[in-house]
Biopython code that builds the backbone (N, CA, C, O; Angstrom):
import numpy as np
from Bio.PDB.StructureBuilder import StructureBuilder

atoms = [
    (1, "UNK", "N", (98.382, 81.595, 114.511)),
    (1, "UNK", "CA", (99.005, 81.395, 115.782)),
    (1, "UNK", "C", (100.075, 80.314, 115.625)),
    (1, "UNK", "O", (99.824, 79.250, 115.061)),
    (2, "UNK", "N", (101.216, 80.596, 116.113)),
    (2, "UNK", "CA", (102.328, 79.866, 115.815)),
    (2, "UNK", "C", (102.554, 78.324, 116.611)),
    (2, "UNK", "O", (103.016, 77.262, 116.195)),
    (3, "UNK", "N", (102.011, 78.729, 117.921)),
    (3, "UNK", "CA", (103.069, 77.402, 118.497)),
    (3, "UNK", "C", (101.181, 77.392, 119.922)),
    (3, "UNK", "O", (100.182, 78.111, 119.907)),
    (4, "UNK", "N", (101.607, 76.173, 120.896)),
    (4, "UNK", "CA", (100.664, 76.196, 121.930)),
    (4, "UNK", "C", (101.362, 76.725, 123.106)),
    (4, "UNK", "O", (102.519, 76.320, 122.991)),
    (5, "UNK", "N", (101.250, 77.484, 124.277)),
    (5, "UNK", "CA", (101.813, 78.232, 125.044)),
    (5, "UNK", "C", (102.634, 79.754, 124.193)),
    (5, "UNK", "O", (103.212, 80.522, 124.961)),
    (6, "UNK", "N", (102.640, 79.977, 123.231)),
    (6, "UNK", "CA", (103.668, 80.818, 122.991)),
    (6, "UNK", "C", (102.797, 82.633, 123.501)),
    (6, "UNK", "O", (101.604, 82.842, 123.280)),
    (7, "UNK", "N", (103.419, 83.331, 123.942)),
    (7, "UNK", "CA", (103.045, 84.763, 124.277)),
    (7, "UNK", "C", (102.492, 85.568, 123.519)),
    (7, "UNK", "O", (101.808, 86.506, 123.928)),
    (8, "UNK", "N", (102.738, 85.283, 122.159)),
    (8, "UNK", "CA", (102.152, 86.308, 121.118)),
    (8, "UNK", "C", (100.973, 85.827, 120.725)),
    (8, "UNK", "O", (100.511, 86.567, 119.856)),
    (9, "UNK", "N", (100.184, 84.812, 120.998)),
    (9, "UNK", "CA", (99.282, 84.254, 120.424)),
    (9, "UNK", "C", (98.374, 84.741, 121.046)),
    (9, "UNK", "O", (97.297, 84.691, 120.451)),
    (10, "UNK", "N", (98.356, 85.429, 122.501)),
    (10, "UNK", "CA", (97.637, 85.980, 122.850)),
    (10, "UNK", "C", (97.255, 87.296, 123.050)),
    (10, "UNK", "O", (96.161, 87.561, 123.549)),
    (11, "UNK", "N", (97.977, 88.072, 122.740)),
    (11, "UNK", "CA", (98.367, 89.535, 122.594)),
    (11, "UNK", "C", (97.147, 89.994, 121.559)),
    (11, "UNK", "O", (96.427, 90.922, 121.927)),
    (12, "UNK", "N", (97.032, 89.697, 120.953)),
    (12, "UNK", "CA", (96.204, 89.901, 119.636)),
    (12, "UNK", "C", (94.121, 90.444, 120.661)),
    (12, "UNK", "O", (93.410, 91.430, 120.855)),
    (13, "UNK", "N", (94.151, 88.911, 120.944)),
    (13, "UNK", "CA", (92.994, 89.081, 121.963)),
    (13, "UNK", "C", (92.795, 89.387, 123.136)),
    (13, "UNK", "O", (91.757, 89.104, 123.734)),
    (14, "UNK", "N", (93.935, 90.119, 123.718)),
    (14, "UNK", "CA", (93.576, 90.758, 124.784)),
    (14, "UNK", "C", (93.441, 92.216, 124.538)),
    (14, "UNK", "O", (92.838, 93.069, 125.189)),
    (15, "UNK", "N", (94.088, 92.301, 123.530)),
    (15, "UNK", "CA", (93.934, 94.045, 122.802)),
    (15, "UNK", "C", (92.437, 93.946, 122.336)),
    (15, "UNK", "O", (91.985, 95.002, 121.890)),
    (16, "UNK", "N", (91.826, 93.174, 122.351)),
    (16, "UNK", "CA", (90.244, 93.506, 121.656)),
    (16, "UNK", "C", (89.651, 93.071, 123.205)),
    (16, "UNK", "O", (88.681, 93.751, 123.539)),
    (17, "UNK", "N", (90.018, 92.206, 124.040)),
    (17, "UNK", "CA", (89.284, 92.728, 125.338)),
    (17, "UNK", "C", (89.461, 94.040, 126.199)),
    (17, "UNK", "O", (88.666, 94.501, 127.018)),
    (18, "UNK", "N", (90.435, 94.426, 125.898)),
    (18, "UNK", "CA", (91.172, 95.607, 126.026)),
    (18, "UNK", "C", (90.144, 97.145, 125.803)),
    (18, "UNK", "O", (89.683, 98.058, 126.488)),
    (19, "UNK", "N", (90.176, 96.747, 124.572)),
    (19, "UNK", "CA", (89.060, 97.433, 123.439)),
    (19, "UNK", "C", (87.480, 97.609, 124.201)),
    (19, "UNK", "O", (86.958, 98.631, 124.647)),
    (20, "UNK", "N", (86.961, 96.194, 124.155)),
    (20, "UNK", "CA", (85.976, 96.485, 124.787)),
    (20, "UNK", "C", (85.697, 96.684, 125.771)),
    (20, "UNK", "O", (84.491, 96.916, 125.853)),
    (21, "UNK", "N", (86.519, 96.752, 127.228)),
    (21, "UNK", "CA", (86.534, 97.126, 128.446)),
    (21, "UNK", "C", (86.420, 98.545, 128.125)),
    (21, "UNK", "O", (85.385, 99.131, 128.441)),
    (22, "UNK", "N", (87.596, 99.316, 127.387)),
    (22, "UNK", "CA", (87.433, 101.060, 127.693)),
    (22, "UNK", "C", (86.527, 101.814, 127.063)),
    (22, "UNK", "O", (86.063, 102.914, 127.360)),
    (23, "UNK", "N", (86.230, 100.753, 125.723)),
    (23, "UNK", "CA", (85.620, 101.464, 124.492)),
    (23, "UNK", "C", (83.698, 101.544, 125.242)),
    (23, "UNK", "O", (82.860, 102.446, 125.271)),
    (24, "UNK", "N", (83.705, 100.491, 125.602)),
    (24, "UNK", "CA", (82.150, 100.144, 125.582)),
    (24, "UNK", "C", (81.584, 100.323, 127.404)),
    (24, "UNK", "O", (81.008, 101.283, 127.916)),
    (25, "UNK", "N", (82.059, 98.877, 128.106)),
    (25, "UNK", "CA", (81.581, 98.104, 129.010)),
    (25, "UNK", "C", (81.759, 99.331, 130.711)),
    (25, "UNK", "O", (81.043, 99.407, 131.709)),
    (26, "UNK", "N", (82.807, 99.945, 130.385)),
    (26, "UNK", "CA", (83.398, 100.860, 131.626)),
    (26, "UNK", "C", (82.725, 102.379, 131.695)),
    (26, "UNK", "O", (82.497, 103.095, 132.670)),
    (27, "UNK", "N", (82.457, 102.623, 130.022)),
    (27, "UNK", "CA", (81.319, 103.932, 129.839)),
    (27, "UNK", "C", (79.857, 103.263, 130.351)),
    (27, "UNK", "O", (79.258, 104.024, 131.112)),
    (28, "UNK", "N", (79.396, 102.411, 130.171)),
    (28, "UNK", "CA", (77.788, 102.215, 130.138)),
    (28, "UNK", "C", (76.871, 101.525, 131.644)),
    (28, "UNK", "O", (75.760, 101.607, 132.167)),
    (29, "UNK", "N", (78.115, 100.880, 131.840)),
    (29, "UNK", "CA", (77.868, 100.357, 133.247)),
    (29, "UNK", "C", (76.517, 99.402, 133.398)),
    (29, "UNK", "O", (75.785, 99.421, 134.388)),
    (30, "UNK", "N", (76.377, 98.784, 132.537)),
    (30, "UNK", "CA", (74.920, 97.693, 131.797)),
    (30, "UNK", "C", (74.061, 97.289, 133.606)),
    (30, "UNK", "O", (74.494, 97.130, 134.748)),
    (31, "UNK", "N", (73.021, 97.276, 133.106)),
    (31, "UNK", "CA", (72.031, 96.960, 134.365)),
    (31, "UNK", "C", (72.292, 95.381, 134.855)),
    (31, "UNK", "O", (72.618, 94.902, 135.941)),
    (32, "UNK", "N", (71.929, 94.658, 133.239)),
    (32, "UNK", "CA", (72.032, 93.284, 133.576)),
    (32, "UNK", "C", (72.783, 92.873, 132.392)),
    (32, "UNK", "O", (73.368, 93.504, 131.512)),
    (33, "UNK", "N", (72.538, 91.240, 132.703)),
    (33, "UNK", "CA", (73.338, 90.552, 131.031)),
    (33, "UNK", "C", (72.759, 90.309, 130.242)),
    (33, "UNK", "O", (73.024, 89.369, 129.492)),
    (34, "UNK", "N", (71.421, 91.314, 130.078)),
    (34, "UNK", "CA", (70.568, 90.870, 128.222)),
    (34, "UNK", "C", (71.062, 92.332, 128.239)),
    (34, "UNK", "O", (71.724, 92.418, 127.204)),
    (35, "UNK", "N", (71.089, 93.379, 128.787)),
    (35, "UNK", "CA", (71.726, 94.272, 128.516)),
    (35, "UNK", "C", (73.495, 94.525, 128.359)),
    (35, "UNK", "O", (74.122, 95.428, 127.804)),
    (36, "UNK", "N", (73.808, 93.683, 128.876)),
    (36, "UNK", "CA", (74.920, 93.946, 128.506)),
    (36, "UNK", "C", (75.338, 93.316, 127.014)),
    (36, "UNK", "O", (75.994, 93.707, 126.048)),
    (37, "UNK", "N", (74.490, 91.964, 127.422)),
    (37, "UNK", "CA", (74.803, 91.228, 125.475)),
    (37, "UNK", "C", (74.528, 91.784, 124.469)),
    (37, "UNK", "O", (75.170, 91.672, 123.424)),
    (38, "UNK", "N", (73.510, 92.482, 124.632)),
    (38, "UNK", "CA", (73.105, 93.857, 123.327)),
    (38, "UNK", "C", (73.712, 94.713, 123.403)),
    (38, "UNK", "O", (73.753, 95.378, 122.367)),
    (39, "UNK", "N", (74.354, 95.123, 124.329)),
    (39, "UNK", "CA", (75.412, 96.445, 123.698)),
    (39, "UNK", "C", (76.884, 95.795, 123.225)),
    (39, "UNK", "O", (77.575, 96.406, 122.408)),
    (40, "UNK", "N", (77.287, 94.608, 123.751)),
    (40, "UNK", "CA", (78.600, 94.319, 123.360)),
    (40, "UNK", "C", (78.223, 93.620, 122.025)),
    (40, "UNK", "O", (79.117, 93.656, 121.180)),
    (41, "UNK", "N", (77.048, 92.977, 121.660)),
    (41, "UNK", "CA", (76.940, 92.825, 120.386)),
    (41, "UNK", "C", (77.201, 93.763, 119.756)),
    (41, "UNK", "O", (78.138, 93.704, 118.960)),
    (42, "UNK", "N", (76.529, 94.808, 119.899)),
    (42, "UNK", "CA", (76.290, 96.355, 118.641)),
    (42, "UNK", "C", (77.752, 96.322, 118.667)),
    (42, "UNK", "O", (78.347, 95.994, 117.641)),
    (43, "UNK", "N", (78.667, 96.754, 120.179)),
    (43, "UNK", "CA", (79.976, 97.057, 120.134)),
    (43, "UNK", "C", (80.640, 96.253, 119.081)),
    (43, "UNK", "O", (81.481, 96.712, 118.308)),
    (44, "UNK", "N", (80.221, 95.038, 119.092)),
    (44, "UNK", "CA", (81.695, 94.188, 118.108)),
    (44, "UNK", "C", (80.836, 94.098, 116.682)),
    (44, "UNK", "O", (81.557, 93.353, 116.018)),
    (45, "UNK", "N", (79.927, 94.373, 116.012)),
    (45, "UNK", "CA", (79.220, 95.180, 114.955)),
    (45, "UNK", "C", (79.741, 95.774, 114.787)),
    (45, "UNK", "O", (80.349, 95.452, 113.766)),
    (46, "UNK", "N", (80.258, 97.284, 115.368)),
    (46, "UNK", "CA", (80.651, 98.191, 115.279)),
    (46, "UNK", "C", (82.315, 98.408, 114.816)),
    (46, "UNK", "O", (82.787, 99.052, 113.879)),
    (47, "UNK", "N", (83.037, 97.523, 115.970)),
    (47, "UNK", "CA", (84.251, 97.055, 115.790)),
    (47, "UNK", "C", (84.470, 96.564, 114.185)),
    (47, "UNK", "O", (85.290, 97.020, 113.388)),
    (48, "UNK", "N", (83.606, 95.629, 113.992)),
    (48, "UNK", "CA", (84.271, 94.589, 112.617)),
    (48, "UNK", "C", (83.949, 95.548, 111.163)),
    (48, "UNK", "O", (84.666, 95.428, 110.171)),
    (49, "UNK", "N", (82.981, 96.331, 111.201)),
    (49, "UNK", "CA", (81.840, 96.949, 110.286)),
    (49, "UNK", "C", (82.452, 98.277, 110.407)),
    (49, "UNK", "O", (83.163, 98.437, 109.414)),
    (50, "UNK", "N", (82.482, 98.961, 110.922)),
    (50, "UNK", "CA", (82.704, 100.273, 111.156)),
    (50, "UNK", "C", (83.844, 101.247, 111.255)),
    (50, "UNK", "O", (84.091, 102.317, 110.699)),
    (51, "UNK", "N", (84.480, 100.477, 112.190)),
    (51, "UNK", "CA", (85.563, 101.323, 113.239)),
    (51, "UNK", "C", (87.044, 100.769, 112.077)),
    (51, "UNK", "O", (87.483, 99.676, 111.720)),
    (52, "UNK", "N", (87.403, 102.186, 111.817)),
    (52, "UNK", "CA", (88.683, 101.576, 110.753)),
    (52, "UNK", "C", (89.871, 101.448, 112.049)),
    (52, "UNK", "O", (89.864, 102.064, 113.115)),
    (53, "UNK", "N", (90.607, 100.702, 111.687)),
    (53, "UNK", "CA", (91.833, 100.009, 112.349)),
    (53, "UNK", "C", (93.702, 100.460, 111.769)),
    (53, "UNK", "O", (94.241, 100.108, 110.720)),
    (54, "UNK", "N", (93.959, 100.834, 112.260)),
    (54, "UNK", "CA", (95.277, 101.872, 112.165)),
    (54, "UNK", "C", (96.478, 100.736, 111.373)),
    (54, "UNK", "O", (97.158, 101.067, 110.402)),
    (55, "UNK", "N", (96.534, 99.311, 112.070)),
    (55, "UNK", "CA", (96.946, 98.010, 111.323)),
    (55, "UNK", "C", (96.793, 97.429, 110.613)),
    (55, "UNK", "O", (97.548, 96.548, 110.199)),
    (56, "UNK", "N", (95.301, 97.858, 110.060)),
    (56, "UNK", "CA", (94.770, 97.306, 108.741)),
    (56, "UNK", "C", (95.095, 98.458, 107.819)),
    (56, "UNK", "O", (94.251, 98.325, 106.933)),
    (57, "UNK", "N", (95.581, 99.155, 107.617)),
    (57, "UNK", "CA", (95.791, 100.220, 107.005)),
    (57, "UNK", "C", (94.353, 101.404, 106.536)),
    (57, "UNK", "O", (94.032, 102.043, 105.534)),
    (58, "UNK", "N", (93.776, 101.178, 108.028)),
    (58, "UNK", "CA", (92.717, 102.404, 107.990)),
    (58, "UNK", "C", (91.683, 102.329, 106.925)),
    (58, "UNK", "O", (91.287, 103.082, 106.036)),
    (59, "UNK", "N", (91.228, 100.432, 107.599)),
    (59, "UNK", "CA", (90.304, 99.545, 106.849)),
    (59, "UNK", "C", (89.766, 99.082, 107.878)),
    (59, "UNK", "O", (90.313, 99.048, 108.980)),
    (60, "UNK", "N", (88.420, 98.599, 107.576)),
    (60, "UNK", "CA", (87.873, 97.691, 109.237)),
    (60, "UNK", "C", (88.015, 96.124, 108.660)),
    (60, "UNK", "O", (87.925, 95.650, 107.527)),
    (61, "UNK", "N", (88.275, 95.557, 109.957)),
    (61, "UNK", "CA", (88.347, 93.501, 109.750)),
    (61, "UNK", "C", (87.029, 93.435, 108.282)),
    (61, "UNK", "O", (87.166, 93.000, 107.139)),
    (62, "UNK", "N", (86.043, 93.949, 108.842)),
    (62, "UNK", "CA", (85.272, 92.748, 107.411)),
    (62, "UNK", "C", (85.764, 93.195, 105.837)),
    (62, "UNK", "O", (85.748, 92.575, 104.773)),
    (63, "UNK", "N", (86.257, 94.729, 106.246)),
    (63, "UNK", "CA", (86.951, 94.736, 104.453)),
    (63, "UNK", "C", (87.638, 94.071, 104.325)),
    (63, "UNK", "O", (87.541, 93.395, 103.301)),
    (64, "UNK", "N", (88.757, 93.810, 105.229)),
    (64, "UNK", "CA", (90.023, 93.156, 104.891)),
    (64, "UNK", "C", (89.516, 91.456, 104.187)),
    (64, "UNK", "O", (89.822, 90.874, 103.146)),
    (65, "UNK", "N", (88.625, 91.100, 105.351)),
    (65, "UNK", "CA", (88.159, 89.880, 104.922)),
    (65, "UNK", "C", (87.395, 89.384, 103.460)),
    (65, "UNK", "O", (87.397, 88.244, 102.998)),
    (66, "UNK", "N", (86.770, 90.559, 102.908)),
    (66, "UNK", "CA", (86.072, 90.217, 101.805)),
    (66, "UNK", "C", (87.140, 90.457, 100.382)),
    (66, "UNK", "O", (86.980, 90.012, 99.245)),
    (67, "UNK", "N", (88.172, 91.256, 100.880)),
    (67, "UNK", "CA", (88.846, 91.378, 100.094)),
    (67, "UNK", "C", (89.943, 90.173, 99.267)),
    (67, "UNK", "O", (90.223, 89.863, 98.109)),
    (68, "UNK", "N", (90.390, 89.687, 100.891)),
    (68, "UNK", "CA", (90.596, 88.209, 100.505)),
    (68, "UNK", "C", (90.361, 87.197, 100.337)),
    (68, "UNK", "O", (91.223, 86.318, 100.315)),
    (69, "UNK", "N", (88.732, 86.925, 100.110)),
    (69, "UNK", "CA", (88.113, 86.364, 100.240)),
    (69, "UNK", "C", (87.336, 86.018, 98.624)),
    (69, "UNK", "O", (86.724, 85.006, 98.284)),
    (70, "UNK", "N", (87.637, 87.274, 97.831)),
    (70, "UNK", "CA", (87.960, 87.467, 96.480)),
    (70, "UNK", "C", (88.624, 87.170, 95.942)),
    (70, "UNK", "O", (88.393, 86.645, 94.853)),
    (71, "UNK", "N", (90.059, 87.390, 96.526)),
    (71, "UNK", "CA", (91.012, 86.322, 95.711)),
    (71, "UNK", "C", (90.758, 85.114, 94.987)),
    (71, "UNK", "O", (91.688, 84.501, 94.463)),
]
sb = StructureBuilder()
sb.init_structure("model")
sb.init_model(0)
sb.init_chain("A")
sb.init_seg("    ")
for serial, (resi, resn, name, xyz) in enumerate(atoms, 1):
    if name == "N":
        sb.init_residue(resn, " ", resi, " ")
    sb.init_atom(name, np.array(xyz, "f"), 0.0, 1.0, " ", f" {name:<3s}", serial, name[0])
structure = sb.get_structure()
């Protein structure tokens, strides 16, 4: 993140609240909040572990991470 106030710094994380509003929270309609914390857990499990990402070059975050992390 470049600067404090700057616009792009936040763009990043609203696309993953973004994410989990359509992906998860708007399909399931959770009873309460131990239910809802267990599914948005699994969800961002799922997200980091699973779900390949079109910007990562159709890799998920924790590959990317272990990869450089090797370096």
């Amino acid at each position: 993140m470049d600067g404090q106030g700057r616009w792009m710094d936040n763009v990043f994380i609203e696309r993953l609240w973004r994410s989990l509003k359509h992906e998860d929270v708007h399909l399931k309609h959770y009873a309460d909040g131990r239910e809802a914390k267990a599914g948005i857990a699994a969800w961002i499990k799922f997200y980091n572990e699973r779900r390949l990402h079109q910007a990562l070059g159709y890799r998920t975050p924790t590959a990317v991470w272990r990869a450089s992390s090797d370096d």
